[in-house]
PDB file of N, H, CA, C and O in Angstrom:
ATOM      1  N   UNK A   1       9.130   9.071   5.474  1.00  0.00           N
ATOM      2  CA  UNK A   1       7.787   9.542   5.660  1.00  0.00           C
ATOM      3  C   UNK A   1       7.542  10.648   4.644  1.00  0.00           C
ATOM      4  O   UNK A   1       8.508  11.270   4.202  1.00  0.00           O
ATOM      5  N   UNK A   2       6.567  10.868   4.333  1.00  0.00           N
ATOM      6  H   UNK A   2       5.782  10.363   4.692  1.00  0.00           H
ATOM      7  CA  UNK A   2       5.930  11.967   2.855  1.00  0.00           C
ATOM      8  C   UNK A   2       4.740  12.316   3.415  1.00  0.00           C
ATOM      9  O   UNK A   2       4.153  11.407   4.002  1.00  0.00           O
ATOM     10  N   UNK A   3       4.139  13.571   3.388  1.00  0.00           N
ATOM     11  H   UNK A   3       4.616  14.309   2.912  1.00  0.00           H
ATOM     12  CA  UNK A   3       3.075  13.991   3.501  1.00  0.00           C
ATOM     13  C   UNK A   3       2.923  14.800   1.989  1.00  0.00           C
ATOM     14  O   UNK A   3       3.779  15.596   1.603  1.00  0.00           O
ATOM     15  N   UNK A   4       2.049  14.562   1.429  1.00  0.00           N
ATOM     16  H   UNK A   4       1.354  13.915   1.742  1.00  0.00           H
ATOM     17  CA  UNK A   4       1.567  15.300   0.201  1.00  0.00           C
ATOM     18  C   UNK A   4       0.359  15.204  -0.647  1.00  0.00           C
ATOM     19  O   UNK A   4      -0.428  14.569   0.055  1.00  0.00           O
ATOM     20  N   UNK A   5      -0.254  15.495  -1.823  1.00  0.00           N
ATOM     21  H   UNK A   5       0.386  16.011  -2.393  1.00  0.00           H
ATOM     22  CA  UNK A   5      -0.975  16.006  -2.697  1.00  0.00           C
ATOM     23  C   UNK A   5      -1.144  14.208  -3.159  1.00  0.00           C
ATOM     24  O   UNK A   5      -0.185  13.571  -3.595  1.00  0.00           O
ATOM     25  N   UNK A   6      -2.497  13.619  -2.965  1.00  0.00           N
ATOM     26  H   UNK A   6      -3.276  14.137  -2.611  1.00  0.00           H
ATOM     27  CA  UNK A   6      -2.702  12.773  -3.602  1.00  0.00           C
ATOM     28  C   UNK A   6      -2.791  12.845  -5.453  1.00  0.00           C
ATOM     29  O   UNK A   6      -3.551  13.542  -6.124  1.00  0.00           O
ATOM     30  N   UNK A   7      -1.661  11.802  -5.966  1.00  0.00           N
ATOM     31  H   UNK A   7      -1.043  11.236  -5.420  1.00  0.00           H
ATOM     32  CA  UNK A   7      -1.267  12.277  -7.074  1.00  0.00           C
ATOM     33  C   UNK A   7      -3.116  11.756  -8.248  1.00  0.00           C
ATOM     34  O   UNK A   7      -3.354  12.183  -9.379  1.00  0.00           O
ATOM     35  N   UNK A   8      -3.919  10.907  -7.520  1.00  0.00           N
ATOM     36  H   UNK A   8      -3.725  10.560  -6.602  1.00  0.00           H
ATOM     37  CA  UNK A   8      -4.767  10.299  -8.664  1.00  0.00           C
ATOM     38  C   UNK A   8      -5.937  11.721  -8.317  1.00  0.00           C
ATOM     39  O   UNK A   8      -6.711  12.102  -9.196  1.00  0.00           O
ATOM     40  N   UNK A   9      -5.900  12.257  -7.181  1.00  0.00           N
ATOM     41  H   UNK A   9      -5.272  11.948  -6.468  1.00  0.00           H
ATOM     42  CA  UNK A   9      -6.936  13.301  -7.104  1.00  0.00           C
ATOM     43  C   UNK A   9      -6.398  14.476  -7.919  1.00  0.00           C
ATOM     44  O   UNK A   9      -7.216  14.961  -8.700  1.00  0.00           O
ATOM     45  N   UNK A  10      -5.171  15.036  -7.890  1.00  0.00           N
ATOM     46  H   UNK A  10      -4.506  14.643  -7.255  1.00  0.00           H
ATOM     47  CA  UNK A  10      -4.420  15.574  -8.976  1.00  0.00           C
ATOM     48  C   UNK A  10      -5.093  15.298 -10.257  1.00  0.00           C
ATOM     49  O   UNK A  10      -5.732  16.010 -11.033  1.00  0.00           O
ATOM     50  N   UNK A  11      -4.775  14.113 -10.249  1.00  0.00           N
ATOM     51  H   UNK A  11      -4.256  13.535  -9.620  1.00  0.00           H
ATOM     52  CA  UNK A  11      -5.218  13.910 -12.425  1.00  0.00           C
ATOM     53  C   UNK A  11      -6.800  14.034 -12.615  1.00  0.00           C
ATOM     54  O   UNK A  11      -7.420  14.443 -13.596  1.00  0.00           O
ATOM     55  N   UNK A  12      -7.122  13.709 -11.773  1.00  0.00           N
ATOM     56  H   UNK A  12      -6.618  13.376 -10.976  1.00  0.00           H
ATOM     57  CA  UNK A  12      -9.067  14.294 -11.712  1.00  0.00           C
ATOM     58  C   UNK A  12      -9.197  15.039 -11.853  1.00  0.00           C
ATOM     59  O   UNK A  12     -10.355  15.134 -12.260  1.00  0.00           O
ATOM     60  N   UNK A  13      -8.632  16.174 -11.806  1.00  0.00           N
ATOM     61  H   UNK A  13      -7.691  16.097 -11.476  1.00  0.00           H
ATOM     62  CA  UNK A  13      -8.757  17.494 -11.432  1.00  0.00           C
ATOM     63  C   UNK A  13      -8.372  18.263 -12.705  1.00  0.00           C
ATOM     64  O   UNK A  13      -8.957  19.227 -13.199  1.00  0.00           O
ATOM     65  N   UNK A  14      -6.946  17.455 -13.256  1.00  0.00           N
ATOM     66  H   UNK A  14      -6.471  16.672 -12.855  1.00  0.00           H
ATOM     67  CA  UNK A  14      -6.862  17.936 -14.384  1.00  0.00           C
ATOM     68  C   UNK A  14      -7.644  17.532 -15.466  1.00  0.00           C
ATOM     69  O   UNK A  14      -7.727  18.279 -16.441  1.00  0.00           O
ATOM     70  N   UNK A  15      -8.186  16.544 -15.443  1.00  0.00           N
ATOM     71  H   UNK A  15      -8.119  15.937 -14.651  1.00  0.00           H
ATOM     72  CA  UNK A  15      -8.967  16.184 -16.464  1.00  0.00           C
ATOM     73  C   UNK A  15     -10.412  17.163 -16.510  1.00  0.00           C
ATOM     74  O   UNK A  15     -11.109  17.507 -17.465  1.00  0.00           O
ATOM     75  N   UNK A  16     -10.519  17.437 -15.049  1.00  0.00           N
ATOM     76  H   UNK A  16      -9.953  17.157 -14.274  1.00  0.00           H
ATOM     77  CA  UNK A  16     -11.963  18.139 -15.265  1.00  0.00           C
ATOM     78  C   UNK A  16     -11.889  19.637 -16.189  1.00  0.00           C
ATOM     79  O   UNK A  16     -12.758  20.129 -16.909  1.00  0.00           O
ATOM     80  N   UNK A  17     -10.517  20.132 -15.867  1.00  0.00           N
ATOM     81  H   UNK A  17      -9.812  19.733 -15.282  1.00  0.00           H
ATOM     82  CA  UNK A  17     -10.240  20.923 -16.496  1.00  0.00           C
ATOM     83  C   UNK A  17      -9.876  20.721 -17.447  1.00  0.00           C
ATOM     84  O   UNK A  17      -9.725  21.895 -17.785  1.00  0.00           O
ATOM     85  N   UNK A  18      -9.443  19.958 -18.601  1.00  0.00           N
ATOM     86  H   UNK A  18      -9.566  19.004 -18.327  1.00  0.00           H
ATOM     87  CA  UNK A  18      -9.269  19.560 -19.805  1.00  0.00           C
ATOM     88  C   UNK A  18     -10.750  19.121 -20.653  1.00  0.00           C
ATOM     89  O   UNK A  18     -10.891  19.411 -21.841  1.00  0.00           O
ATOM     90  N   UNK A  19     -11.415  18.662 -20.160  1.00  0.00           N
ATOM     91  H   UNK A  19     -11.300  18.427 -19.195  1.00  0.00           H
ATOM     92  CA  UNK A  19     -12.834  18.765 -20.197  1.00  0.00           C
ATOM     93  C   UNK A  19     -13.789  20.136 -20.722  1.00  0.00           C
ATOM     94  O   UNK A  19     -14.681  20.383 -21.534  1.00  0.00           O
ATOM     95  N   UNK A  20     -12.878  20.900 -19.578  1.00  0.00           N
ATOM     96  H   UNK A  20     -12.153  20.699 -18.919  1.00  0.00           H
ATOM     97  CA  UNK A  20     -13.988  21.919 -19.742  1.00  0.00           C
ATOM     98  C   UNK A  20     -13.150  22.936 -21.175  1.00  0.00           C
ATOM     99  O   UNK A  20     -13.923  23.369 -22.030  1.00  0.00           O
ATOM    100  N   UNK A  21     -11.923  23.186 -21.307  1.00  0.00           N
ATOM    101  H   UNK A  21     -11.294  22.835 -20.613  1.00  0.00           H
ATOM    102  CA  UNK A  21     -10.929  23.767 -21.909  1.00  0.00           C
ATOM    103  C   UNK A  21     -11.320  23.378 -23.406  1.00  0.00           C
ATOM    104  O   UNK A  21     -11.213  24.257 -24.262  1.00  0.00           O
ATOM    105  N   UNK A  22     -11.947  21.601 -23.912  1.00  0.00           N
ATOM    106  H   UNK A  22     -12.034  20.887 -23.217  1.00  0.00           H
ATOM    107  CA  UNK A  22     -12.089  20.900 -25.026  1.00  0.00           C
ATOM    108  C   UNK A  22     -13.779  21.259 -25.360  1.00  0.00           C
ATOM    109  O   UNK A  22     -14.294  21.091 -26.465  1.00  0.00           O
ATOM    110  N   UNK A  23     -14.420  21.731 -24.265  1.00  0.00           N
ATOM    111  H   UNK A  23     -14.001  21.867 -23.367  1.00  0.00           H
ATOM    112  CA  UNK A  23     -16.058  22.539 -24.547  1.00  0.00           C
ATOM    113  C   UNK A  23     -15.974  23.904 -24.825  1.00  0.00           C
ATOM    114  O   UNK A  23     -16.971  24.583 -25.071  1.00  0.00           O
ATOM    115  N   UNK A  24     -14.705  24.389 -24.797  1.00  0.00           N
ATOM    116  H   UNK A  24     -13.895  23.837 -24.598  1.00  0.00           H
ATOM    117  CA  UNK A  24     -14.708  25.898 -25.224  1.00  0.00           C
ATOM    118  C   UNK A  24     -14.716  27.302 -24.478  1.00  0.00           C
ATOM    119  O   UNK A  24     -14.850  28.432 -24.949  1.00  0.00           O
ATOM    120  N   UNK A  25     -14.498  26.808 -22.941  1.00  0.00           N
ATOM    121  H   UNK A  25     -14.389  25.891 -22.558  1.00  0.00           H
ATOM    122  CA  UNK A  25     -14.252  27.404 -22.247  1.00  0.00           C
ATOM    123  C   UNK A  25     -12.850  28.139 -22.544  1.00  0.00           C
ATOM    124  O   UNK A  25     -12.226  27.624 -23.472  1.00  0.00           O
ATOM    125  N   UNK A  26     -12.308  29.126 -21.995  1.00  0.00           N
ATOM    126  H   UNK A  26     -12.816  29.544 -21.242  1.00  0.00           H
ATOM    127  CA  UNK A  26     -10.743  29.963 -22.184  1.00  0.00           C
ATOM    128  C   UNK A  26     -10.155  29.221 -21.231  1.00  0.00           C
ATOM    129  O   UNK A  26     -10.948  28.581 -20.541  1.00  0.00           O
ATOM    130  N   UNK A  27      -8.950  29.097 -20.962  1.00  0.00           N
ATOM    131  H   UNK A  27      -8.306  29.617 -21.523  1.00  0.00           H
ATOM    132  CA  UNK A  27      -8.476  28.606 -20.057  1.00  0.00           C
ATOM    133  C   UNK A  27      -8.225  29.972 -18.482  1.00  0.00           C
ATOM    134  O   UNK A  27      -8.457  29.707 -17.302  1.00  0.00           O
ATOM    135  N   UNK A  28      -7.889  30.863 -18.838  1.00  0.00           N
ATOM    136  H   UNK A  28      -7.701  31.078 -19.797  1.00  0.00           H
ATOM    137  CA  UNK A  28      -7.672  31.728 -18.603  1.00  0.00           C
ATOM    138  C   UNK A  28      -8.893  32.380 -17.405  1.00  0.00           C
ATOM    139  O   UNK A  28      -8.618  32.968 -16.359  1.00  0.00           O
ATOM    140  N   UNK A  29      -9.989  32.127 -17.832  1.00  0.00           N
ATOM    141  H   UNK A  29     -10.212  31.649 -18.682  1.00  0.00           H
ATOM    142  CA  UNK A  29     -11.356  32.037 -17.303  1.00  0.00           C
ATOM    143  C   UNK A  29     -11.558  30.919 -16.289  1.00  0.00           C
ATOM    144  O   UNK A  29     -12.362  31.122 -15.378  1.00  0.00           O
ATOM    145  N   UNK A  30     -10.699  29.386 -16.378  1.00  0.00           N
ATOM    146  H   UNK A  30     -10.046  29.221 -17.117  1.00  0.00           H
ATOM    147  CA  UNK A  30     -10.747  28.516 -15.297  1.00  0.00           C
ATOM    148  C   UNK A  30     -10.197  28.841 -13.566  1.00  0.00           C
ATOM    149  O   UNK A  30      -9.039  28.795 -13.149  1.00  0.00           O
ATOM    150  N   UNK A  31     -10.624  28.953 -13.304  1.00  0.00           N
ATOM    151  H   UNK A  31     -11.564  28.991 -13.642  1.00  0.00           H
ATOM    152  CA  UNK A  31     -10.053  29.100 -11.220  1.00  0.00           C
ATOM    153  C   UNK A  31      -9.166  28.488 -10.880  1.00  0.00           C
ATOM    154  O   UNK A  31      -9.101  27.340 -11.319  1.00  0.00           O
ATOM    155  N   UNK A  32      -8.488  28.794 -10.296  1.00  0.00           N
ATOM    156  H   UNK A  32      -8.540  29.727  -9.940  1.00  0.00           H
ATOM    157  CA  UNK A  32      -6.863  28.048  -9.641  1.00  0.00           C
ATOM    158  C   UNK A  32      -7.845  27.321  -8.388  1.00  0.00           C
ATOM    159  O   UNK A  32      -8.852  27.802  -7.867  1.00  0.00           O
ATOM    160  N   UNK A  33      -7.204  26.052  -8.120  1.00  0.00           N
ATOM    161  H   UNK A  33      -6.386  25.662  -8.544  1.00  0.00           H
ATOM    162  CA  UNK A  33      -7.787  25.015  -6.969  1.00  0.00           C
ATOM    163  C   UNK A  33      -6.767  24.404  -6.946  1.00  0.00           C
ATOM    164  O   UNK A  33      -5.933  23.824  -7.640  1.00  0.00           O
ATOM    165  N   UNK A  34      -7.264  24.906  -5.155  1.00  0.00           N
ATOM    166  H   UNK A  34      -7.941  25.378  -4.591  1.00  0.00           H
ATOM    167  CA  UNK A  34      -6.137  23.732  -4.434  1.00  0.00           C
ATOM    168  C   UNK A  34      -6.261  22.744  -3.898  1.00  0.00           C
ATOM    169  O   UNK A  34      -7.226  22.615  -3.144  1.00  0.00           O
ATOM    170  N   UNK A  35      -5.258  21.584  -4.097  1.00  0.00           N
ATOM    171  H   UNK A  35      -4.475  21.689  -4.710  1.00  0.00           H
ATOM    172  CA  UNK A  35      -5.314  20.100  -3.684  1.00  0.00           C
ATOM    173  C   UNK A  35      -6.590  20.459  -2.515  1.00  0.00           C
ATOM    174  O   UNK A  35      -6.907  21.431  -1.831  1.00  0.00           O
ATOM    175  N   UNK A  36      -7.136  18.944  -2.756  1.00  0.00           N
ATOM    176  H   UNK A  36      -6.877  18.153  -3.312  1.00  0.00           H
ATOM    177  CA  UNK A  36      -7.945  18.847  -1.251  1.00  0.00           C
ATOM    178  C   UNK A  36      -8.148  17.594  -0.758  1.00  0.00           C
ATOM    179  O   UNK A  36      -9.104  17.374  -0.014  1.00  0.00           O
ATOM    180  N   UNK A  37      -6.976  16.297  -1.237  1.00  0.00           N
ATOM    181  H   UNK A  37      -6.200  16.476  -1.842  1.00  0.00           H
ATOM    182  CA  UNK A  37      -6.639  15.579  -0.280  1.00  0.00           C
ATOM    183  C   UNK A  37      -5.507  15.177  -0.325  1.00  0.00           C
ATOM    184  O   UNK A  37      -4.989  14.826  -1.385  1.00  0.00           O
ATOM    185  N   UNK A  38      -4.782  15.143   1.042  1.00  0.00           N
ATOM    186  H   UNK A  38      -5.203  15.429   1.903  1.00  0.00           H
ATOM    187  CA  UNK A  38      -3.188  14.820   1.106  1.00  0.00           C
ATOM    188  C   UNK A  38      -3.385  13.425   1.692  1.00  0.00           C
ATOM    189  O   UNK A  38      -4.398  12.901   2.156  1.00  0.00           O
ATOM    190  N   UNK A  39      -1.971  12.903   1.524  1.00  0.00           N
ATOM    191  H   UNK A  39      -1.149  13.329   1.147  1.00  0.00           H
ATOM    192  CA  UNK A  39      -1.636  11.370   1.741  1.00  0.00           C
ATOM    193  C   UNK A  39      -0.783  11.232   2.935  1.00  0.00           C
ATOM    194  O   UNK A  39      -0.030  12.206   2.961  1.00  0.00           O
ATOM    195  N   UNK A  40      -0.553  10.381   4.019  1.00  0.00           N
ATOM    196  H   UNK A  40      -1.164   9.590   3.998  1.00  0.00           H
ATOM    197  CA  UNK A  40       0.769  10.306   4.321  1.00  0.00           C
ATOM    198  C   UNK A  40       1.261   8.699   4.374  1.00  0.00           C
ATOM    199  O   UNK A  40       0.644   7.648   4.547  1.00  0.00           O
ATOM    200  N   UNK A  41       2.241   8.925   4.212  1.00  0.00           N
ATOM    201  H   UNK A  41       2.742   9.779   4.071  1.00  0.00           H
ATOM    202  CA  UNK A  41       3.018   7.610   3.426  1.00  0.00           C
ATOM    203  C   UNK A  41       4.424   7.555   4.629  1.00  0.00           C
ATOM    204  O   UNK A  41       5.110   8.479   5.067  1.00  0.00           O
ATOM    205  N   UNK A  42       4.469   6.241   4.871  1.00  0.00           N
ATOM    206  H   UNK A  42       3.912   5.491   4.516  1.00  0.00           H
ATOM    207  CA  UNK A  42       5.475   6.080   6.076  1.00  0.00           C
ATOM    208  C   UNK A  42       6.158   4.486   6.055  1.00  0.00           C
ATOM    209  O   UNK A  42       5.566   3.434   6.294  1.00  0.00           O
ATOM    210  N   UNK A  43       7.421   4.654   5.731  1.00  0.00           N
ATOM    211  H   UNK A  43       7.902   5.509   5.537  1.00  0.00           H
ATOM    212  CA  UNK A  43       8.377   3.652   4.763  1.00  0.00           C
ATOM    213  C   UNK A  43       8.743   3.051   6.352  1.00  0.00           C
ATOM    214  O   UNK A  43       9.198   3.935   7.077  1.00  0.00           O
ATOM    215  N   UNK A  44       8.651   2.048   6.833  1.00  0.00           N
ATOM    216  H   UNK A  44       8.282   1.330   6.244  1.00  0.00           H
ATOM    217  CA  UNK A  44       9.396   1.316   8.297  1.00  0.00           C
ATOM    218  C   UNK A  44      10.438   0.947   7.982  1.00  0.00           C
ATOM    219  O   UNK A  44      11.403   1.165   8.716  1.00  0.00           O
ATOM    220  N   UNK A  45      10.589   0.178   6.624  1.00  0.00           N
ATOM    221  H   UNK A  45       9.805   0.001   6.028  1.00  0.00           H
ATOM    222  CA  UNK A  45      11.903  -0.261   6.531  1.00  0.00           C
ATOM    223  C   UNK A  45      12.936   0.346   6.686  1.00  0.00           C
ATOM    224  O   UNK A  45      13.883  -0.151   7.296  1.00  0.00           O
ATOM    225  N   UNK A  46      12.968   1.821   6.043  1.00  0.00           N
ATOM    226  H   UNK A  46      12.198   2.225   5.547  1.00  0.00           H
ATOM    227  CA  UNK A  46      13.865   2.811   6.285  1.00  0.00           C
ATOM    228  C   UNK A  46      13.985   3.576   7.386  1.00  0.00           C
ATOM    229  O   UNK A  46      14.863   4.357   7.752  1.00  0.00           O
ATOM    230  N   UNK A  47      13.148   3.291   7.772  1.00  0.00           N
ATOM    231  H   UNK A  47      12.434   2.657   7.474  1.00  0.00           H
ATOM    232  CA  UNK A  47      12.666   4.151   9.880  1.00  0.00           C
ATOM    233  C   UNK A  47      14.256   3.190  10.503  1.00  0.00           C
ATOM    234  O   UNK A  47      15.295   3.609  11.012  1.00  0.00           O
ATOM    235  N   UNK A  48      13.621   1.308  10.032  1.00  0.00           N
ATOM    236  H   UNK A  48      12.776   0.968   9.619  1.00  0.00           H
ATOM    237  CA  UNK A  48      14.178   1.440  11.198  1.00  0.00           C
ATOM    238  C   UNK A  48      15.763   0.709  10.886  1.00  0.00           C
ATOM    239  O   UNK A  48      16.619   0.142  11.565  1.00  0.00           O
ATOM    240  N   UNK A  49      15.629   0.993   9.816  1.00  0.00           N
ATOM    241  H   UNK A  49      14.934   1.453   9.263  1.00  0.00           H
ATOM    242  CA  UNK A  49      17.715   1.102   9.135  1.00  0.00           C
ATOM    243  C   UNK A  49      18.111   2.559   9.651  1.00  0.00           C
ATOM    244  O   UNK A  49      19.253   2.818  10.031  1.00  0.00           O
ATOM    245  N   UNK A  50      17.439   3.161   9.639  1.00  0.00           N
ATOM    246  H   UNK A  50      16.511   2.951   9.330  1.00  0.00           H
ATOM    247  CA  UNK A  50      17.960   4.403  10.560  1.00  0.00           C
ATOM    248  C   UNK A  50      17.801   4.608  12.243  1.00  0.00           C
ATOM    249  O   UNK A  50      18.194   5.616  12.831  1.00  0.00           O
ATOM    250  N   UNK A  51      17.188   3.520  12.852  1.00  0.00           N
ATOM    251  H   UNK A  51      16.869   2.702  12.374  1.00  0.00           H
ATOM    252  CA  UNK A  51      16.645   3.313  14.027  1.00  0.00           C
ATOM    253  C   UNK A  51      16.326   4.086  14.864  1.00  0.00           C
ATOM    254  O   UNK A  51      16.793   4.342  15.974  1.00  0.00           O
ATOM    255  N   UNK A  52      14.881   4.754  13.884  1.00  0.00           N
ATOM    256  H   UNK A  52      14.502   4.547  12.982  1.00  0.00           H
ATOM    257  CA  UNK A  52      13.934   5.325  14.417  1.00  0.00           C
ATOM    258  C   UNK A  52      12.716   4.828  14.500  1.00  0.00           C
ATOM    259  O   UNK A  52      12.301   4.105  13.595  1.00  0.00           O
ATOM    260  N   UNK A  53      11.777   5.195  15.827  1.00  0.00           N
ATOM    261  H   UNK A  53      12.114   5.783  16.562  1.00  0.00           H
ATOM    262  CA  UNK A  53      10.928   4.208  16.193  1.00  0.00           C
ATOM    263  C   UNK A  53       9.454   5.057  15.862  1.00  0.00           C
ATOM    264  O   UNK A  53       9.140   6.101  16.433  1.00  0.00           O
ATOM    265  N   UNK A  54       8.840   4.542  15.078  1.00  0.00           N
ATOM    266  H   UNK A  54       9.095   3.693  14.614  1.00  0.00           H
ATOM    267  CA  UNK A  54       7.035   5.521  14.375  1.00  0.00           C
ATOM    268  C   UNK A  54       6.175   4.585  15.594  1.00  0.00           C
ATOM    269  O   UNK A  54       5.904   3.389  15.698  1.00  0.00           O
ATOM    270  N   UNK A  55       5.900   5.858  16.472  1.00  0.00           N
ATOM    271  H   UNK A  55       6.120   6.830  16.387  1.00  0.00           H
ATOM    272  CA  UNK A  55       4.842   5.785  17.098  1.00  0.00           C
ATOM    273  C   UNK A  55       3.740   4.888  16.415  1.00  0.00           C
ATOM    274  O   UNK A  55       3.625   4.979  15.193  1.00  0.00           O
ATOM    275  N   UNK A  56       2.812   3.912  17.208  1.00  0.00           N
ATOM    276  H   UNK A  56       2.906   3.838  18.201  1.00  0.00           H
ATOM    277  CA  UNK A  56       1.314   2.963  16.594  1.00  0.00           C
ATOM    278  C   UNK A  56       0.528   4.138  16.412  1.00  0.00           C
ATOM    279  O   UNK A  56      -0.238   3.887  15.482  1.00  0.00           O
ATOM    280  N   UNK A  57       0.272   5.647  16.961  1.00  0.00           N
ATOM    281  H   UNK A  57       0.895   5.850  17.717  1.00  0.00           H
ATOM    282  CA  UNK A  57      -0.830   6.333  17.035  1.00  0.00           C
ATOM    283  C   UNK A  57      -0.489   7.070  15.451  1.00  0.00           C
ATOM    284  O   UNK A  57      -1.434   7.117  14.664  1.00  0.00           O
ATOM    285  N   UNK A  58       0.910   7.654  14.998  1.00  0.00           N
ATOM    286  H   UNK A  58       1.678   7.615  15.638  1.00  0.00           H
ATOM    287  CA  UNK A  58       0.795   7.825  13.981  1.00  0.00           C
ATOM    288  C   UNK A  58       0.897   6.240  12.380  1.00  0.00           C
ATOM    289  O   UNK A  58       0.457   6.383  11.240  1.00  0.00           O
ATOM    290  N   UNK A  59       1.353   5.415  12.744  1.00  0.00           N
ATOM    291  H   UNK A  59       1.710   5.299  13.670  1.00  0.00           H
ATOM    292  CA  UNK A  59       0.910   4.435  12.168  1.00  0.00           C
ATOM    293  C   UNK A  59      -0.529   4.073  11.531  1.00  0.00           C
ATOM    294  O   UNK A  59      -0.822   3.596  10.434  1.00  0.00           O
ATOM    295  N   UNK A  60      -1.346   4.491  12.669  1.00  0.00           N
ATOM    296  H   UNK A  60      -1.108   4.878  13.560  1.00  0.00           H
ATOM    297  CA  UNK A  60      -2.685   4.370  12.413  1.00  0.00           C
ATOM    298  C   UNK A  60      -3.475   4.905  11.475  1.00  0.00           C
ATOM    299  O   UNK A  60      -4.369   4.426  10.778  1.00  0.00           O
ATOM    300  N   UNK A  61      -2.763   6.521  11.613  1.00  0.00           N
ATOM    301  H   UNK A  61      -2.036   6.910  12.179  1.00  0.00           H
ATOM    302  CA  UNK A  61      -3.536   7.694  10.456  1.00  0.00           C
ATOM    303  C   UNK A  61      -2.879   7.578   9.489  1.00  0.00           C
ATOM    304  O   UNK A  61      -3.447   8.240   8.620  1.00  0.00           O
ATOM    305  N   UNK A  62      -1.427   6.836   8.832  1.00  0.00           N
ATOM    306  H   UNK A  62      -0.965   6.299   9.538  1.00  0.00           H
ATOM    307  CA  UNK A  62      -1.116   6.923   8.032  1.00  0.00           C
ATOM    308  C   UNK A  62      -2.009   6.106   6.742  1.00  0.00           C
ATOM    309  O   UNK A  62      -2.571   5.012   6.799  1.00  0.00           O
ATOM    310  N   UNK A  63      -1.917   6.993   5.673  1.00  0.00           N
ATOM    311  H   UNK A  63      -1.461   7.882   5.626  1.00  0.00           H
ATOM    312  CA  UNK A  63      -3.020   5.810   4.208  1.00  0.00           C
ATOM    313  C   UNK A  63      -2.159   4.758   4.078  1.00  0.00           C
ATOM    314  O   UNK A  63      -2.751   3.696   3.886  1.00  0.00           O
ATOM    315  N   UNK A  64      -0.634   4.659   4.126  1.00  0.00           N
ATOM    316  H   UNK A  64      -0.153   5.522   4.282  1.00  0.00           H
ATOM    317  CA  UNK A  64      -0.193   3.915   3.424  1.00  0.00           C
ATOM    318  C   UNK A  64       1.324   3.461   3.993  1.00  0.00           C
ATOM    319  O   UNK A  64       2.416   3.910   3.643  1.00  0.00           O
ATOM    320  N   UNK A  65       1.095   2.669   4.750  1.00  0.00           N
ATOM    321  H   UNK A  65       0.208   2.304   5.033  1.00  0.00           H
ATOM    322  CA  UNK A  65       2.711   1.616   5.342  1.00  0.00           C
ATOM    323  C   UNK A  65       3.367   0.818   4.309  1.00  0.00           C
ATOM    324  O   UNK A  65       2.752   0.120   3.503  1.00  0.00           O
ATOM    325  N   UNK A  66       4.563   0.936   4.356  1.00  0.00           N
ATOM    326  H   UNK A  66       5.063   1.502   5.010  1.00  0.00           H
ATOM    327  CA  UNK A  66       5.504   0.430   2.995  1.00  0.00           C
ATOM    328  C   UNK A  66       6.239  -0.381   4.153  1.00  0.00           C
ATOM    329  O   UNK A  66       6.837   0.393   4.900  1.00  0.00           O
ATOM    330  N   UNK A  67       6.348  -1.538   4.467  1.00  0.00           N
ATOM    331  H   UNK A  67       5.862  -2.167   3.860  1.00  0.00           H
ATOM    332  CA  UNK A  67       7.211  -2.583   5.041  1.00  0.00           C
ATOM    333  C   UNK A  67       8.325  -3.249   4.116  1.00  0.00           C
ATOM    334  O   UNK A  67       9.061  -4.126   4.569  1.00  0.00           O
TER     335      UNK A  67
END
């Protein structure tokens, strides 16, 4: 299981800032921002080679089941 920083909202983010850095902005002058959407990612196969059992209720909210 992984909970983290969606990596394609990441590169958006940097690009917006590469964007603005290539118009002549300082970098220095850009704002620190933090992630603002996380993922969670939940592998079964490996749940249940370790035979552990993922609740259906968190199943549900997960973005992304890897069977």
């Amino acid at each position: 299981m992984s909970y983290g920083t969606s990596d394609i909202d990441l590169f958006r983010h940097a690009a917006s800032y590469v964007d603005r850095i290539l118009k002549g902005e300082k970098p220095a002058d850009l704002p620190v921002q933090q992630p603002t959407k996380f993922e969670l990612v939940i592998n079964l196969k490996t749940a249940k080679s370790l035979g552990l059992a993922v609740p259906p209720t968190l199943l549900a909210r997960a973005d992304e089941v890897i069977e």
